[in-house]
N, C-alpha and C positions, 0 to 999 in steps of 0.2 A: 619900446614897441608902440608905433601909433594904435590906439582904439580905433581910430574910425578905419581904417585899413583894416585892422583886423576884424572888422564886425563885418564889411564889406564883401572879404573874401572869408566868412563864415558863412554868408548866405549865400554866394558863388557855390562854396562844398557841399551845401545842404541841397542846394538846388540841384547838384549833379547827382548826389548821391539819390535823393528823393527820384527824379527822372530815370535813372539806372535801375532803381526797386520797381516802378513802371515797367522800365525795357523788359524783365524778368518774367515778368508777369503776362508777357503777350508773343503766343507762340507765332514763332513766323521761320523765313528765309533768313539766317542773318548775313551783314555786311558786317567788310572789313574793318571798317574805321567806325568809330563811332558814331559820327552823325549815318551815317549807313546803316548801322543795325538798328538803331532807335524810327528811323525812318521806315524801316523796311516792318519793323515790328508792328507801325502804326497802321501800314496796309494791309495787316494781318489780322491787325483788331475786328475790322469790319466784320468777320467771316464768324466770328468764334462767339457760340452762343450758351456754353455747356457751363456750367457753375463746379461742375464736379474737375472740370479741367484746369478752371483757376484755384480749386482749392489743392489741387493737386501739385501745381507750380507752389503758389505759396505756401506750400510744407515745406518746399527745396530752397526759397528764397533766405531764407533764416543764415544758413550758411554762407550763400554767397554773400548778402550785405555785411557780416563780418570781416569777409576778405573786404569788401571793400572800405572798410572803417579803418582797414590798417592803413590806408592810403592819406587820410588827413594829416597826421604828424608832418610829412613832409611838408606839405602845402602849409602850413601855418608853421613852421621852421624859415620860411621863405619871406615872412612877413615884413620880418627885419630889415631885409634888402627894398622894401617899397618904401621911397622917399619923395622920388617925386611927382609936382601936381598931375603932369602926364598919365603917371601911372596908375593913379585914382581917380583919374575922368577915364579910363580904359576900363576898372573895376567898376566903376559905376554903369558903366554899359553892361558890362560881363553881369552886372546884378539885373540889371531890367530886362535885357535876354532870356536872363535863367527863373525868373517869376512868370516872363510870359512860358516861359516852356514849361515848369510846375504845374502851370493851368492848364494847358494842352493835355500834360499827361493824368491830368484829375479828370477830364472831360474822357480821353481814351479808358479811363478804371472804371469809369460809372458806365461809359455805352458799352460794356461786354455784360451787363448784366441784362440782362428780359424786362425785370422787373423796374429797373427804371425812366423806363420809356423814356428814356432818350434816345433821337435816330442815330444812325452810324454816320460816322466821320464823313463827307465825301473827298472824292481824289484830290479837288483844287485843297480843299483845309489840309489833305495829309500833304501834300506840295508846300502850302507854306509852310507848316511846321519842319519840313526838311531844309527848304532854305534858311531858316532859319539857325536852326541845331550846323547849317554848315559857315555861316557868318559866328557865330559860339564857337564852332571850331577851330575856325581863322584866328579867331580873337585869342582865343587860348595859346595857338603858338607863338603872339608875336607880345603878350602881354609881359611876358616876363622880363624884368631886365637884367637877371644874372644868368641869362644865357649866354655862352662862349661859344667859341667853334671846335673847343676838345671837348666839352662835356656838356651833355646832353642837357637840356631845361627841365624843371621839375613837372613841365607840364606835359612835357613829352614823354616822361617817368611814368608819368600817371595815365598817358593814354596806353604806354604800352603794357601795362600791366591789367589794363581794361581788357586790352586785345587777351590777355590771358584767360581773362576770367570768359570770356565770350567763348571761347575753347570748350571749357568746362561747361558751359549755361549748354551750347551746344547738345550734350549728351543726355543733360538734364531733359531738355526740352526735347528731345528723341524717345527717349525713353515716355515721358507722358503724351506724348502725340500717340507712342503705339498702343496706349494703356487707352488711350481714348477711342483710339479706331476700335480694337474688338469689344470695348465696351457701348459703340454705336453702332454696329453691323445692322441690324432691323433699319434702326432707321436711315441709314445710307440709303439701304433697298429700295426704302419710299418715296426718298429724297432725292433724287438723280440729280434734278437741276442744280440742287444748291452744292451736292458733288462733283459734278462737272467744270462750274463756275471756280472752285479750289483749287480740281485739278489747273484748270485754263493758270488759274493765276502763278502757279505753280512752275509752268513754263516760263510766263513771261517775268520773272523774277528772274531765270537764268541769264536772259537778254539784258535787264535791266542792272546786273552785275559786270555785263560788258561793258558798260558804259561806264559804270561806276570807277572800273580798275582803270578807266583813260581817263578819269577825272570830270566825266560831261555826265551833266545832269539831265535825269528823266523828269521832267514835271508834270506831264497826264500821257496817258494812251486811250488808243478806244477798244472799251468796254462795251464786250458783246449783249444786244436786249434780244432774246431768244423769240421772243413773241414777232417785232418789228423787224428782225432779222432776216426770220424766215423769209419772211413776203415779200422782203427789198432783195434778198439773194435771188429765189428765184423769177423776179422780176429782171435782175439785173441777166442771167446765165442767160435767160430766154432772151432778151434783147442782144445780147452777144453770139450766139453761136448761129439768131438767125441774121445778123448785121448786116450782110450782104443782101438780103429781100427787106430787113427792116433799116437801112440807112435814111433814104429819102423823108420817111415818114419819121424816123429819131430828130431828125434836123429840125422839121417842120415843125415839134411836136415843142423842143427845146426854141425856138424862135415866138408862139405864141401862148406861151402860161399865162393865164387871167382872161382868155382871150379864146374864142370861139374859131376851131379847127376846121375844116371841110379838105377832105385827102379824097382826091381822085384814083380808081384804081382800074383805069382802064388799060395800062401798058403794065399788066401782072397777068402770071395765069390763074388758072382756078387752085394749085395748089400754094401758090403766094400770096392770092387772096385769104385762102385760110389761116396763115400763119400772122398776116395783119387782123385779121378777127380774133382771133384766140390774144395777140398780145394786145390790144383794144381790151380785153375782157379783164385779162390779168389787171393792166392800169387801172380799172374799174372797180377791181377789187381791193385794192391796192387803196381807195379812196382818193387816187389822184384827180380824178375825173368828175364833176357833178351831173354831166350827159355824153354818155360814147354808144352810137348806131354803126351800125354797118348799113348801109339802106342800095337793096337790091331791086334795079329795072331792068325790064324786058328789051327797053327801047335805048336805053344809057349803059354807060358803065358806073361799077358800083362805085359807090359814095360811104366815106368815113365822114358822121359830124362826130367833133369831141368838143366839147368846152373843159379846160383844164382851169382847177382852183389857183387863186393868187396867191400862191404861198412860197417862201423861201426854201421850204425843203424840197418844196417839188422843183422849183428851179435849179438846184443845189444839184438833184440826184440826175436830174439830163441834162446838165451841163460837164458833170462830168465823174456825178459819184457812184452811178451805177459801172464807168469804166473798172472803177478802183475794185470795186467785188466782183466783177467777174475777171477782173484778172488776178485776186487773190484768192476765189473760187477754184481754177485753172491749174496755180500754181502748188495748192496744198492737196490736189486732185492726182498733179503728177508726183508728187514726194511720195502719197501713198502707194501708190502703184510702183513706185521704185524702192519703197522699201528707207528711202532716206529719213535719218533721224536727223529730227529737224525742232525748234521754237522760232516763237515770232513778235512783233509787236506789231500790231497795224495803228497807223497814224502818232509814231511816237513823236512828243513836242520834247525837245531837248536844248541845251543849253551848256553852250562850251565856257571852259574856263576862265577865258580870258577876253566873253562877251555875256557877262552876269546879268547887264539889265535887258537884251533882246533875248527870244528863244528863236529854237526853228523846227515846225515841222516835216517832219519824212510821209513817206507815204505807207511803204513795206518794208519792215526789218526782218532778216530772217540770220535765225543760224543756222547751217545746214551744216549736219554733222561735224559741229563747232565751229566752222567758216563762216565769217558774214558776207551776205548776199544783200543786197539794197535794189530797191526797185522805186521806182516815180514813172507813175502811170499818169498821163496827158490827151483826153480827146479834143480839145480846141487845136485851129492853126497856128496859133501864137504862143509857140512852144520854144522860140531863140532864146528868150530871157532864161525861161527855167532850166533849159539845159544846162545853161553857163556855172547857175548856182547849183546844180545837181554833180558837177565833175567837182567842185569846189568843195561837197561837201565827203563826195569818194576820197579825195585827197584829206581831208580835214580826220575821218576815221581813217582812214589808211587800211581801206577797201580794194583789197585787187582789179586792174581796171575790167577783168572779164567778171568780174562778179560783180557789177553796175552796169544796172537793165534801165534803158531807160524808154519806155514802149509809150509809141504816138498810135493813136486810133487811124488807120487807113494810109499812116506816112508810105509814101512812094520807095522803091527798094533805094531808087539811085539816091535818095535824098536822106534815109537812114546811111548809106554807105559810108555819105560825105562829112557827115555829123560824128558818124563814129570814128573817125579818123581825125578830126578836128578837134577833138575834144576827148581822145582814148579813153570811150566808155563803151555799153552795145546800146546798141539803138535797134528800134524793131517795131514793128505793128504786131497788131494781135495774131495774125495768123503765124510769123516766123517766133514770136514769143515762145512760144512752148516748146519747139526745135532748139532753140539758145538754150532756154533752163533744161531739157535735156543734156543737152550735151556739159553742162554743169554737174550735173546730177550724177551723170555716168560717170565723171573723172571721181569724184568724191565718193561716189559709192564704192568704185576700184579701189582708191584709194584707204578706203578706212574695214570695208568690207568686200573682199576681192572673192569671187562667188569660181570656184574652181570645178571645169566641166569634165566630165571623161570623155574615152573617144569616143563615144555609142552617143554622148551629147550632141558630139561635136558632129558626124556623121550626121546627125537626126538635124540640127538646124541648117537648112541651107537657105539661100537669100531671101526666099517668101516671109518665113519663120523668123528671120533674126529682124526683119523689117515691122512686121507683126509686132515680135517682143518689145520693140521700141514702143509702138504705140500703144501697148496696154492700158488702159484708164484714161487715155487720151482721143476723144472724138473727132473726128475732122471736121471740122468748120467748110463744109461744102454745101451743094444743093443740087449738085451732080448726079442723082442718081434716077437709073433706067426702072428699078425695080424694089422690092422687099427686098429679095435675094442680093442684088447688087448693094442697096446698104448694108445691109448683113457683112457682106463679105470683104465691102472696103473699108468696114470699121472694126474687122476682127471680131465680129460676135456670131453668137449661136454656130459655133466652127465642128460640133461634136453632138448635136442634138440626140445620135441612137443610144450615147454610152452616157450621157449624162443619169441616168440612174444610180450606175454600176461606178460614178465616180461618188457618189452621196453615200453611195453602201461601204466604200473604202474607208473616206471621211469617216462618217460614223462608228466604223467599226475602229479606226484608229483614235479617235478623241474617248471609247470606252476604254480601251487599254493602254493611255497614256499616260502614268502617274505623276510625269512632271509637265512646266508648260513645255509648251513646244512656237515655232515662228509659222507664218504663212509660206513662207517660202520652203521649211524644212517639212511642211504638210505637202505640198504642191510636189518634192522632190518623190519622195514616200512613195504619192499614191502613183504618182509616173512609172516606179520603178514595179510597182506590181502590177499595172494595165501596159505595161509597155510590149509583150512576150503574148500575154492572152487575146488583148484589142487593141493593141498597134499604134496606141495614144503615145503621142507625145507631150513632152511639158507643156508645151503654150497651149494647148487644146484643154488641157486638165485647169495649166490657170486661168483659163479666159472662163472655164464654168465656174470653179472659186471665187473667180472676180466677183460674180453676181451676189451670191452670198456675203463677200466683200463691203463691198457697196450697198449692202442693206443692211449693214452693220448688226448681223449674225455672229460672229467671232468678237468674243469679250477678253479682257484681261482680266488679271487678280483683284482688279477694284469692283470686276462686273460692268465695266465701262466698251462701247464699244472703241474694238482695235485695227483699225484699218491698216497701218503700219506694218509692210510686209516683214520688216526686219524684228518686229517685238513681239514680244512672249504674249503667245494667246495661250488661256486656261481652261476656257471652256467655247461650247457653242449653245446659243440660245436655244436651237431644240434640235431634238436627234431623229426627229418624224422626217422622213424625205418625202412625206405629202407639204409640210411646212419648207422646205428646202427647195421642190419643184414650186410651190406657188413662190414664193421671193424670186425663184430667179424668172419666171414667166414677168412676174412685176417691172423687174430692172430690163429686161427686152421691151417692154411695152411703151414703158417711161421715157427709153431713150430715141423708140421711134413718134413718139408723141413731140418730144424736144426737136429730134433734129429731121427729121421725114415727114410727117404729117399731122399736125397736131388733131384732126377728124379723121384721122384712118381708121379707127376699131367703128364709126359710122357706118360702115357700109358691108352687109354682110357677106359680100365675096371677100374683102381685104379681113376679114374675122377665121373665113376657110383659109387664104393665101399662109395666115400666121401661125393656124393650126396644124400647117401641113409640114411648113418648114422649120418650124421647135418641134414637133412632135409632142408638142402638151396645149395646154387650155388655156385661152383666153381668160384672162382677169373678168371678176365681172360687173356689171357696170359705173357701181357705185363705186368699185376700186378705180374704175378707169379714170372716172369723173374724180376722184381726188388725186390721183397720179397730175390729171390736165392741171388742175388749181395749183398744187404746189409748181 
């Protein structure tokens, strides 16, 4: 038996084993394959901050490294067959590999502790330690030379009895994840953010397993900053749903960054004028701006000065990144209102098998009720190139071509028609977008959750109603409108303002006597079926007032999380006062006429009576208005 071989592939087995007793030790999502779970376990490290959770692993770990000690016999049984030089310049890498991965996973043991103020891992360091553990991998099945084509290689022995023990680890690491939750409920409570942040990741782990089982690596996603978020979302919703009065000025705005603005707004009326004021302000707040006026004369028409900061993000986000949020804004806006169970990645950088040293980012990944949907959002005119590579990479996942969106800002119909036919993908502007992802939505939801109506349904919807129910959660992108009333009524809200009481007193009296969860939709059937006979409500009337509680993220799950999601288990509601229930939903009318109608309407106190006469309830009051405006 050579010494030096075998001392080589003693520190190959110690390295593995050493890094496995790491894997163990870091609760996460696991993958399939090895490099998969150690990988997925290192994303996981980040999160986990409790001392009583690793001491709780490592009581279980005892056992599993056992099993895994039975595994070296073989691997130094194999020694004997390494002869030649080949095969020790292969160990030799397999050694250098497996110390830098030792270190990695010494670096992963020490940052789960507090006390040793070390930071946490970030995404790019957990990226290269996965390609790495997956170049180890490679290396592993092709290093052996007494592999045959009837019987399997000892290395493949040994991965597959890995997969075993990951089985096992599995339930371990189930069982102390639940032992940890109820032993950190308080501070969950307190903690949302960094709960939220778990949940999110939690998602996109499922995504990042799709990927996995087709062999194509995840190397970074974008990673929500809640703070930064906020301000760029609804910066971005507000430049989009008012696009059509704010186009001319987007253009102008993205053509001089660094560089001192003046927007004419003589050819606007005085309610288009406001809408360029208010989003002036936002930018302002946004710190995009170092001076934004509106300057009004008697004798001229009014004058915008801005001077916008020389900064790449700010050119980044008007050139085309505010498109990307507000149409993943949009899109996650109609899944909830449909009730679709849905994960995501937004901005995954991935990396196909058999193009190891390029990556490629996407823009929107989503699964929608386990289907992938793919989206590439584009507001420049120089959109030929990218389409080419966007059907290329629909075919590359083997993506159905109706479930590959590929939305141009303002593209002309005939010229989306042509593309979509050239290249069988869908193509769409922002306004036909949300009509396509519907009609996505509605198959899938038929399909996996087929919602069966009776006659008295069926009777009860006729054309107004089912057209209505389509647009639930979804606002029109107009400027069409004559009045209050007429937005009101072309957007499906305030449809019910006498009986909205007597639907909060159903509500509530149903979520006291419900001992188990129950869904929005199986609340919304409920309370239709008792106001149907006494106040003549029908469903869409009953959901479009749940909406608003909806949307104000009132309905919680078992984690205490809000649950927008029509189809998932709500547990409870935030409060059972329908003084608290009227004031959220006056909020969500207020907010959406501030968005898409006027952003100075509650300014003028006959438009304060107009609002009060047709909710039948109260005006928000100021200080609420004024933060509804800012967000």
């Amino acid at each position: 038996m050579d010494s030096k071989a075998q001392s080589i592939l003693k520190v190959l087995v110690s390295s593995l084993l050493f890094g496995t007793a790491g894997f163990w030790l870091v609760p996460s999502q696991l993958k399939g394959a090895v490099a998969g779970s150690i990988a997925g376990a290192a994303v996981a490290t980040g999160y986990v901050s409790q001392d009583r959770r690793l001491k709780h692993l490592a009581a279980k770990q005892k056992d599993l490294l056992e099993s895994i000690q039975s595994l070296q016999a073989p691997l130094y049984g194999q020694v004997s067959a390494i002869q030649d030089k080949e095969t020790l310049r292969r160990l030799h890498e397999l050694e250098t590999f497996s110390k830098e991965y030792s270190t990695k996973v010494s670096e992963l043991e020490d940052s789960v502790h507090p006390q040793s103020g070390r930071a946490k891992l970030t995404q790019n360091e957990i990226n290269r330690i996965r390609k790495k553990l997956k170049e180890l991998e490679d290396r592993l099945k092709t290093g052996d030379p007494s592999q045959t084509d009837s019987e399997p290689s000892v290395f493949e022995q040994f991965e597959a009895r890995l997969k075993k023990l990951e089985a096992r680890s599995k339930v371990i690491l189930s069982d102390a994840k639940k032992e940890n939750h109820e032993a950190n409920k308080p501070q969950e409570a307190v903690d949302e953010l960094e709960s939220e942040d778990i949940s999110i990741g939690e998602a996109s782990q499922q995504v990042i397993e799709w990927f996995i089982k087709r062999n194509i690596e995840v190397e970074s996603y974008y990673e929500p900053d809640p703070t930064v978020d906020e301000m760029l979302d609804g910066l971005s919703i507000y430049l989009g749903d008012n696009y059509t009065v704010l186009n001319k000025f987007h253009k102008r705005l993205r053509n001089t960054v660094g560089r001192r603005l003046n927007f004419n707004l003589g050819n606007y009326d005085s309610r288009e004028r406001r809408i360029h004021n208010q989003f002036l302000k936002k930018l302002k707040t946004s710190s995009y701006l170092s001076r934004g006026r509106l300057i009004k004369k008697t004798d001229a028409p009014d004058l915008i000065i801005a001077d916008l900061h020389n900064r790449a993000d700010i050119q980044g986000f008007l050139d085309g990144g505010w498109f990307e949020r507000f149409v993943y804004y949009k899109i996650i806006e109609l899944f909830d209102s449909k009730g679709v169970d849905y994960q995501y990645l937004r901005n995954p950088k991935i990396t196909y098998p058999d193009e190891q040293s390029t990556s490629t980012e996407l823009d929107l990944f989503f699964l929608m009720n386990g289907k992938p949907l793919l989206i590439e959002c584009k507001s420049g005119a120089n959109y030929d190139e990218g389409i080419g590579k966007f059907s290329n990479h629909r075919k590359r996942l083997a993506i159905d071509a109706s479930y590959a969106v590929f939305v141009v800002l303002d593209i002309d119909d005939s010229e989306a028609y042509i593309r979509a036919r050239k290249w069988d993908i869908i193509v769409a502007n922002q306004i036909q977008l949300l009509e396509k992802i519907k009609q996505i939505a509605a198959v899938e939801t038929a399909d996996v959750n087929p919602e069966k109506f009776s006659r008295e349904d069926q009777d009860e919807l006729n054309y107004d109603d089912i057209d209505s129910d389509e647009k639930q959660g979804t606002l029109l992108l107009t400027n069409d409108y004559s009045s209050l009333e007429d937005f009101f009524k072309k957007n499906n809200l305030n449809r019910a303002p006498e009986h909205r009481s007597k639907v909060f007193d159903e509500l509530v009296e149903l979520m006291n006597e419900n001992t188990k969860e129950t869904t929005f939709n199986e609340l919304s059937k409920t309370i239709r079926d008792q106001l149907k006979e006494t106040h003549g409500l029908g469903r869409n009337k009953v959901v479009e007032i749940l909406n608003c509680l909806r949307y104000s993220n009132l309905f919680r799950n078992s984690k205490n999380k809000p649950e927008r999601n029509t189809s998932q288990p709500i547990a409870s509601i935030e409060s059972k006062h329908n003084s608290m229930l009227e004031r959220k939903c006056m909020e969500f009318y207020a907010e959406k006429i501030l968005q898409l109608y006027d952003p100075d309407f509650f300014d003028e106190v006959d438009n304060v009576q107009e609002f009060e006469r047709l909710t039948h309830g109260k005006v928000p009051p100021l200080y609420r208005i004024q933060h509804l405006k800012d967000r």
